[in-house]
C-alpha positions as CSV (number, residue, x, y, z in Angstrom):
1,X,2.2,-49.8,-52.6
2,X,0.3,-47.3,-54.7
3,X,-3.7,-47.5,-54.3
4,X,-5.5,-49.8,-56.7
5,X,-7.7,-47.7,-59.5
6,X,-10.5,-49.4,-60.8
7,X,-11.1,-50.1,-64.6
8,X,-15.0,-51.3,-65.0
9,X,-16.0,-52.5,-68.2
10,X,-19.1,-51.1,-69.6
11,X,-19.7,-51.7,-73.0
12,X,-21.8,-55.3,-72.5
13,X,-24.9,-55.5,-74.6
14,X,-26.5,-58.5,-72.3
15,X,-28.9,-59.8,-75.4
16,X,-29.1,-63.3,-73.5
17,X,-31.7,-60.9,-70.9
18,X,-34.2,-59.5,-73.6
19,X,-36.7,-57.9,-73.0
20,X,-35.5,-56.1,-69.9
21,X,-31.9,-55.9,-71.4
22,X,-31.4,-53.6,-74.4
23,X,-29.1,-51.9,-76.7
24,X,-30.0,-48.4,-75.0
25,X,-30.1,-49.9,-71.6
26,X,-28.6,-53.1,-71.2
27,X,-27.9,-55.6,-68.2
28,X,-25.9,-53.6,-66.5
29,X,-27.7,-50.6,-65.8
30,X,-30.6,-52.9,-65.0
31,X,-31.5,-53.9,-61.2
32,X,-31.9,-57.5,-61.9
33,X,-30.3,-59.2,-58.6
34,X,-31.4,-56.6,-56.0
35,X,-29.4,-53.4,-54.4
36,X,-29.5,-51.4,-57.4
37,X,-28.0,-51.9,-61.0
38,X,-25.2,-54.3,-61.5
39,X,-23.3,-51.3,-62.5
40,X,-23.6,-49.4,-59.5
41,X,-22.9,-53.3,-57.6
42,X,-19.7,-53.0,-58.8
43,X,-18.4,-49.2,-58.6
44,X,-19.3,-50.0,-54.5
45,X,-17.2,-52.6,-54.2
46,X,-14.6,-50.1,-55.1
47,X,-15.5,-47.2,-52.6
48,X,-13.2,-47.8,-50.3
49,X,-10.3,-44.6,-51.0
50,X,-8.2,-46.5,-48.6
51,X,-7.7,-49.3,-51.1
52,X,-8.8,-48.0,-54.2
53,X,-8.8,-44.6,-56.3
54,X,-11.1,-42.7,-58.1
55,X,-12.7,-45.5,-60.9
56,X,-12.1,-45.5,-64.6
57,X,-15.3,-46.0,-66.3
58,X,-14.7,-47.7,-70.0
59,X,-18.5,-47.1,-72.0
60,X,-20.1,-46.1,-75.2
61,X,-21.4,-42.7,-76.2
62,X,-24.7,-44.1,-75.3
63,X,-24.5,-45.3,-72.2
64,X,-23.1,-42.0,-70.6
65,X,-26.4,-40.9,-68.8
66,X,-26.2,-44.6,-67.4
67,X,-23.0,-44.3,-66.3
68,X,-23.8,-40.7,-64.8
69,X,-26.8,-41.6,-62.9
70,X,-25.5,-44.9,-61.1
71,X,-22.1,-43.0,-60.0
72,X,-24.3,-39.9,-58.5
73,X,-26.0,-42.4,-56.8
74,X,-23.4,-44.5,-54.9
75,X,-22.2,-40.8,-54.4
76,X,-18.7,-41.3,-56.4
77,X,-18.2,-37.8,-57.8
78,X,-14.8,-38.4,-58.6
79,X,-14.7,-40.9,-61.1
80,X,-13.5,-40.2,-65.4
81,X,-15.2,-41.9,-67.8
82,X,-13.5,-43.1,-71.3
83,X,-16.0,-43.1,-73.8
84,X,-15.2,-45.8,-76.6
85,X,-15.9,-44.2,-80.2
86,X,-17.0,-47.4,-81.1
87,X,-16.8,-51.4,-79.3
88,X,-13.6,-53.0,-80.0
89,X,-13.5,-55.5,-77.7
90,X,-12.0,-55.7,-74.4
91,X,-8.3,-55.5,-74.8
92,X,-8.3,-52.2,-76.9
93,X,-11.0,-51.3,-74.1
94,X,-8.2,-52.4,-71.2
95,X,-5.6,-49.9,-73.2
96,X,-7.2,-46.9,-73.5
97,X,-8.0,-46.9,-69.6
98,X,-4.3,-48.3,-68.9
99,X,-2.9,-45.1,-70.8
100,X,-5.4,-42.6,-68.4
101,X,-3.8,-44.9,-65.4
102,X,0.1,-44.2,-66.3
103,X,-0.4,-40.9,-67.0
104,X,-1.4,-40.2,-63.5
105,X,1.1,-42.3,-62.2
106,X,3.5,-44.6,-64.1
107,X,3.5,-47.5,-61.2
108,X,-0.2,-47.5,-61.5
109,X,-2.2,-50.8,-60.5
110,X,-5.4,-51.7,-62.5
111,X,-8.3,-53.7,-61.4
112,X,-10.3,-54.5,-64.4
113,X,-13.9,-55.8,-63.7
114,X,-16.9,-56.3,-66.1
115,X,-19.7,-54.1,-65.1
116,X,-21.9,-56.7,-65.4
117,X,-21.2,-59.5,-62.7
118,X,-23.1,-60.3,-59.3
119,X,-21.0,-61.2,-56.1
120,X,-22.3,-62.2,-52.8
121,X,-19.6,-62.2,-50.9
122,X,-17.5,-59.3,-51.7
123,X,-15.4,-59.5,-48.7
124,X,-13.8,-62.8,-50.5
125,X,-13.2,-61.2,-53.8
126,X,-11.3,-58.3,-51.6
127,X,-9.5,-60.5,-49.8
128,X,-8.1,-62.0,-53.2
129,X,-6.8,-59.0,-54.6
130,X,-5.1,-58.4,-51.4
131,X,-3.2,-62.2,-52.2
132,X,-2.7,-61.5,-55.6
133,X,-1.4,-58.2,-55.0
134,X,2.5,-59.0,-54.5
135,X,2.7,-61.1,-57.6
136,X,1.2,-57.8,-59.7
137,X,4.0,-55.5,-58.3
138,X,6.5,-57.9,-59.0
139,X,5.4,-57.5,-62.6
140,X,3.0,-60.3,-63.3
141,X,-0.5,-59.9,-64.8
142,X,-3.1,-61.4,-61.9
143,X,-6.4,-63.3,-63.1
144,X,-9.3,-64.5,-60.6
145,X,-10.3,-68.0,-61.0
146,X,-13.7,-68.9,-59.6
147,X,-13.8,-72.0,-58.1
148,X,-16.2,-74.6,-60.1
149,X,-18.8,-75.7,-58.5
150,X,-20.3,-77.6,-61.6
151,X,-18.6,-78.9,-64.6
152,X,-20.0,-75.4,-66.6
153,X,-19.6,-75.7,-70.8
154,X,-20.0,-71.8,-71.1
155,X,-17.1,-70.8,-69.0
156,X,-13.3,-70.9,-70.5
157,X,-11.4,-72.7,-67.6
158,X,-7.8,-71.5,-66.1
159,X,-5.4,-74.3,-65.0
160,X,-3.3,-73.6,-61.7
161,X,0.2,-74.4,-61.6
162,X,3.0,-74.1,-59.0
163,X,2.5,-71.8,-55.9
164,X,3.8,-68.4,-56.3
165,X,6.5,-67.9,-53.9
166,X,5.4,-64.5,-52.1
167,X,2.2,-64.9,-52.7
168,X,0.5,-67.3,-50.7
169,X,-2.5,-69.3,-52.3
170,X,-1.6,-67.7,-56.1
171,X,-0.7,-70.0,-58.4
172,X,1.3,-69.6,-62.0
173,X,-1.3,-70.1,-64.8
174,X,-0.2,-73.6,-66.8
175,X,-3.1,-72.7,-69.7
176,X,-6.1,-71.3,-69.9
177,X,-8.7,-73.9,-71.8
178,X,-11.7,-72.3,-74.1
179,X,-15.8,-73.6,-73.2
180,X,-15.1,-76.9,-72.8
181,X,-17.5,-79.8,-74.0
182,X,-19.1,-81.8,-71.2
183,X,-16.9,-84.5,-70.8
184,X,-13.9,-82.3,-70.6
185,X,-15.3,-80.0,-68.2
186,X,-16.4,-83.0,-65.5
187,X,-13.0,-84.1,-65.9
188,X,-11.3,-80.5,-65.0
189,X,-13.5,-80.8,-62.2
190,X,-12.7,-84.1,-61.2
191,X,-8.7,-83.6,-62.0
192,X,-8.5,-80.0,-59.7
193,X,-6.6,-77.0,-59.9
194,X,-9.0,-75.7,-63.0
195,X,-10.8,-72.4,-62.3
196,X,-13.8,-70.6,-64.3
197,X,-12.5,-67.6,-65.8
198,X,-14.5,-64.8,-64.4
199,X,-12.6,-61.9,-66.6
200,X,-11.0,-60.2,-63.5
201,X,-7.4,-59.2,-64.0
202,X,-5.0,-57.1,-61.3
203,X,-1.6,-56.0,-63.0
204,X,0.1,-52.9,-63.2
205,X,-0.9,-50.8,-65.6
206,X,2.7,-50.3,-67.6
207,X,3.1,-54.4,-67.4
208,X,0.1,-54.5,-69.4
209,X,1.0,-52.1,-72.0
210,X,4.1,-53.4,-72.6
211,X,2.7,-57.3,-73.5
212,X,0.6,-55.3,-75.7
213,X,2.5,-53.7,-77.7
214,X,5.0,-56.7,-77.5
215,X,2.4,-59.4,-78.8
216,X,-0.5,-56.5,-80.8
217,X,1.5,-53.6,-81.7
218,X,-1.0,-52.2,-84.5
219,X,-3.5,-52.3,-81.4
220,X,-1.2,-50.6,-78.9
221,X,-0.3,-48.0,-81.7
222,X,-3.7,-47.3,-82.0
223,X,-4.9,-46.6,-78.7
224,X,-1.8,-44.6,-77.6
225,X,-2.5,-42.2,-80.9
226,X,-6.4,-42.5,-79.9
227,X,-5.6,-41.0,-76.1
228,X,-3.0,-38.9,-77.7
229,X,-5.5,-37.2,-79.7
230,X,-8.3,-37.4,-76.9
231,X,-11.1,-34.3,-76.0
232,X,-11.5,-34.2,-72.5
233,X,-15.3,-32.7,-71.4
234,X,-15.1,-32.4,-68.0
235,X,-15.3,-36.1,-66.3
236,X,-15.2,-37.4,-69.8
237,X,-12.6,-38.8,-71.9
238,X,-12.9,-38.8,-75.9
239,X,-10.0,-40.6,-77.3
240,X,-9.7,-39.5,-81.0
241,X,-12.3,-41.6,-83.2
242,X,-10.3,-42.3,-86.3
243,X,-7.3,-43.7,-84.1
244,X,-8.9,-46.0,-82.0
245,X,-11.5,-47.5,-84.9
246,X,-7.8,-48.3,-86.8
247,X,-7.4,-50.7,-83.5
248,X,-7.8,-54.9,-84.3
249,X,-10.9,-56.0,-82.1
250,X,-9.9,-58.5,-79.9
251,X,-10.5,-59.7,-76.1
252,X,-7.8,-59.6,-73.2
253,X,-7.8,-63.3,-73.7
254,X,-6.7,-63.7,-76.9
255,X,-4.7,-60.6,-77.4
256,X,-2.5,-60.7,-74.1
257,X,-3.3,-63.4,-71.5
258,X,-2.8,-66.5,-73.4
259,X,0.6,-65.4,-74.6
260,X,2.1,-63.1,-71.7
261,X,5.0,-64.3,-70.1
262,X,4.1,-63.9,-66.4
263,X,0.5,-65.0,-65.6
264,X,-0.9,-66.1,-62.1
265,X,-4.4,-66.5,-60.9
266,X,-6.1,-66.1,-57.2
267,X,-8.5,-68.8,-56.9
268,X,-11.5,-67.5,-54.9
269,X,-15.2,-67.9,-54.3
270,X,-17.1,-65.0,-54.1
271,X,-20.4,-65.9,-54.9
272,X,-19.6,-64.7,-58.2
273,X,-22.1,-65.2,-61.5
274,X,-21.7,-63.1,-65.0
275,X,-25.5,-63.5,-64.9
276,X,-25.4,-64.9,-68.5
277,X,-29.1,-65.1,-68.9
278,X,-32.6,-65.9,-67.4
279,X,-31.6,-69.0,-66.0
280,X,-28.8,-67.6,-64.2
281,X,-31.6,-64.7,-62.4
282,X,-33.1,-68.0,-61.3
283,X,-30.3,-69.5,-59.7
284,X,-29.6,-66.3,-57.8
285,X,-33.4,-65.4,-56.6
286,X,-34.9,-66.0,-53.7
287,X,-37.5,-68.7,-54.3
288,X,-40.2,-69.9,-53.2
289,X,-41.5,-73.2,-51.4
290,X,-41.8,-74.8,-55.2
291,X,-38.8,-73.6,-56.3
292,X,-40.1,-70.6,-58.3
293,X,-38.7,-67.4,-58.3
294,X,-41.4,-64.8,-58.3
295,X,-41.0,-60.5,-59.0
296,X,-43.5,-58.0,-59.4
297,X,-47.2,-59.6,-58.9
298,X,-47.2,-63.1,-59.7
299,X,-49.7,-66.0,-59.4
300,X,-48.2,-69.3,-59.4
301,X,-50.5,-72.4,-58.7
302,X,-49.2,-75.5,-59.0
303,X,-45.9,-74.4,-61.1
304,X,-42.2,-75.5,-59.5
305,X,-39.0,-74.4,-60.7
306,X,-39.9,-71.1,-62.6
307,X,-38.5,-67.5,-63.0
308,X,-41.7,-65.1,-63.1
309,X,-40.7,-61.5,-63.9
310,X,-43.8,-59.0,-63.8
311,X,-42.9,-55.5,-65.0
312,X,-44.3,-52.6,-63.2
313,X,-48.2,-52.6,-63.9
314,X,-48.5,-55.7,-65.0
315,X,-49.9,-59.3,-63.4
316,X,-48.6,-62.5,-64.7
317,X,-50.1,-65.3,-63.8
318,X,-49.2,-69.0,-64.6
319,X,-51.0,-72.8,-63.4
320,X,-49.5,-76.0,-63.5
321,X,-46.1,-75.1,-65.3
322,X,-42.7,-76.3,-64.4
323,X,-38.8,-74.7,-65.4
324,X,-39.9,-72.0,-67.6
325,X,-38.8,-68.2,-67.4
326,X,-42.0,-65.9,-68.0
327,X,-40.6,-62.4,-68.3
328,X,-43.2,-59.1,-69.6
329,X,-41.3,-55.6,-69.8
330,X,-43.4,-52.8,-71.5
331,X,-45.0,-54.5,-74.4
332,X,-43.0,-57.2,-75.1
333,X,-43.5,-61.0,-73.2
334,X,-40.7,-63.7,-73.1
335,X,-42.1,-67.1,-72.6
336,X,-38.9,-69.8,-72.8
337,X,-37.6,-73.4,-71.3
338,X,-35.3,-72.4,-68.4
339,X,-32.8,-75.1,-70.7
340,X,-33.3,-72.8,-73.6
341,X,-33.0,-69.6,-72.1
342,X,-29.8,-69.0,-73.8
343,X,-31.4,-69.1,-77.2
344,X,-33.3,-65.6,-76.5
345,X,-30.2,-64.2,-78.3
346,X,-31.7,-65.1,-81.3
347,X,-34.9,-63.1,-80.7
348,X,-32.3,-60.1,-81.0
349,X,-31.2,-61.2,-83.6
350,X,-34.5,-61.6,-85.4
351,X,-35.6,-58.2,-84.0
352,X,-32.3,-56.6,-85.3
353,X,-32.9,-58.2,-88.6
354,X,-36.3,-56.6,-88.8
355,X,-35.2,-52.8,-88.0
């Protein structure tokens, strides 16, 4: 079996995480949950050369220096970075980095991971792809599920079918369900067999081409003419501009996994979160004997159950609150419910409305 090379997603913007996350540096590049960025999080889960090769970092031109800084620091000197002309979503994304894959080797096997996800127990997640493994060189595309352990409304869902003969604890994929409503998603959870879809996929690099240009093939024309025409500047890739902005915008989702004619998930549990906003940082921090999570210098008295985010330089300092997320970065302070914090995208909005 040929070593697995890593395709990490870069091109989040992570608005849900304003004021720390931004256009010019968002989430990802940020060290929000502790050990660095959750960039650099995820290019060391992949430094084992035994089981993985040299990563293939998807970004925009903007985020380069990000890029470059986190890889010199987890000491990965070998990785080649595709730099998007512009975002198109993550399928075209998946393509251009699946054409740099088979050109280096036609059998090539792609992990693709979102730059931008926290895992705790990374030993799980490997042990996964090691399950899922024989299903993806028998030709199937390979999706993660991560086992519920709420009924979640801002996660699609997979459903497992059958066992996967080979492949022990893989199932076929019966359907994959979009955000469910409340009621729906309590029921997945009481029903079984339904997975959040973390946007983790393991498949062989040709197998995925060939769905897409089977099921998009003004989006597979695209991105082959874009890497065709591509500048290479040392570790960077340039696919050609005008071909890849002719490319449909679309996710892996919609343009490949919900239609493919092989699909399996690994179910696992990897302490896994896409850190979707404030009130995720809470769930993830350390906190205190009142429930608050506290970083940088903060004063709590009598407050249970907040997040309280002091930037460097600055105090904050809060009495007798309860499940709010106090954030200050530079000169900007977020004060929101914890039950709201999804609604900072609209600040982003409003500030992007203003520029």
């Amino acid at each position: 079996m040929n070593i697995i090379v890593p395709v990490i997603l870069s091109g989040g913007s992570g608005t849900r995480l304003w004021p720390v996350s931004t256009s010019t540096a968002p989430k990802q590049f940020q060290p929000l949950t502790g050990g660095g960025s959750m960039f650099l999080q995820t290019v060391e889960r992949t430094k084992d050369r035994g089981r993985f090769a040299a990563p293939l970092v998807v970004c925009g031109l903007g985020h380069i220096a990000h890029v470059e800084a986190d890889l010199a620091a987890a000491g990965i000197g070998d990785a080649r970075i595709i730099v998007e002309p512009a975002a198109r979503n993550t399928a075209p994304a998946i393509a251009l980095a699946a054409l740099a894959a088979v050109a280096d080797d036609p059998a090539a096997m792609i992990l693709v991971m979102p730059a931008d996800h926290v895992m705790t127990n990374v030993a799980a997640f490997l042990d996964a792809i090691e399950a899922a493994r024989p299903a993806g060189d028998a030709g199937a595309l390979a999706t993660f599920g991560i086992a519920p352990s709420h009924p979640e409304t801002g996660y699609g869902y997979i459903a497992a079918g059958d066992p996967v003969a080979g492949s022990p604890g893989v199932h076929a994929v019966l359907r994959f369900v979009e955000k469910p409503p409340r009621d729906r998603a309590e029921a997945m959870l009481a029903e079984g067999g339904h997975y959040w879809n973390a946007g983790i996929f393991l498949m062989r690099a040709d197998r995925f081409l060939a769905e897409l240009e089977r099921q998009q093939p003004a989006m597979a024309a695209a991105c082959a003419a874009a890497m065709d025409g591509a500048h290479i500047d040392g570790a960077q890739v340039h696919p050609d501009a005008g071909a890849f902005l002719s490319s449909p915008s679309d996710s892996i989702d919609y343009a490949v996994m919900e239609g493919a004619e092989r699909v399996v998930v690994a179910p696992v549990d990897p302490g896994w979160s896409d850190v979707g906003g404030w009130a995720a940082l809470h769930d993830l921090g350390a906190k205190d004997e009142t429930g608050n999570v506290r970083i940088g210098k903060v004063i709590a008295v009598d407050a249970t159950g907040n997040y309280l985010r002091a930037c460097e330089g600055r105090r904050v300092a809060v009495v007798g609150i309860s499940d709010l997320i106090v954030v200050t970065h530079g000169d900007d302070i977020l004060i929101v419910p914890k039950d709201r914090a999804q609604e900072v995208k609209a600040i982003v909005e409003h500030l992007a409305a203003q520029d």
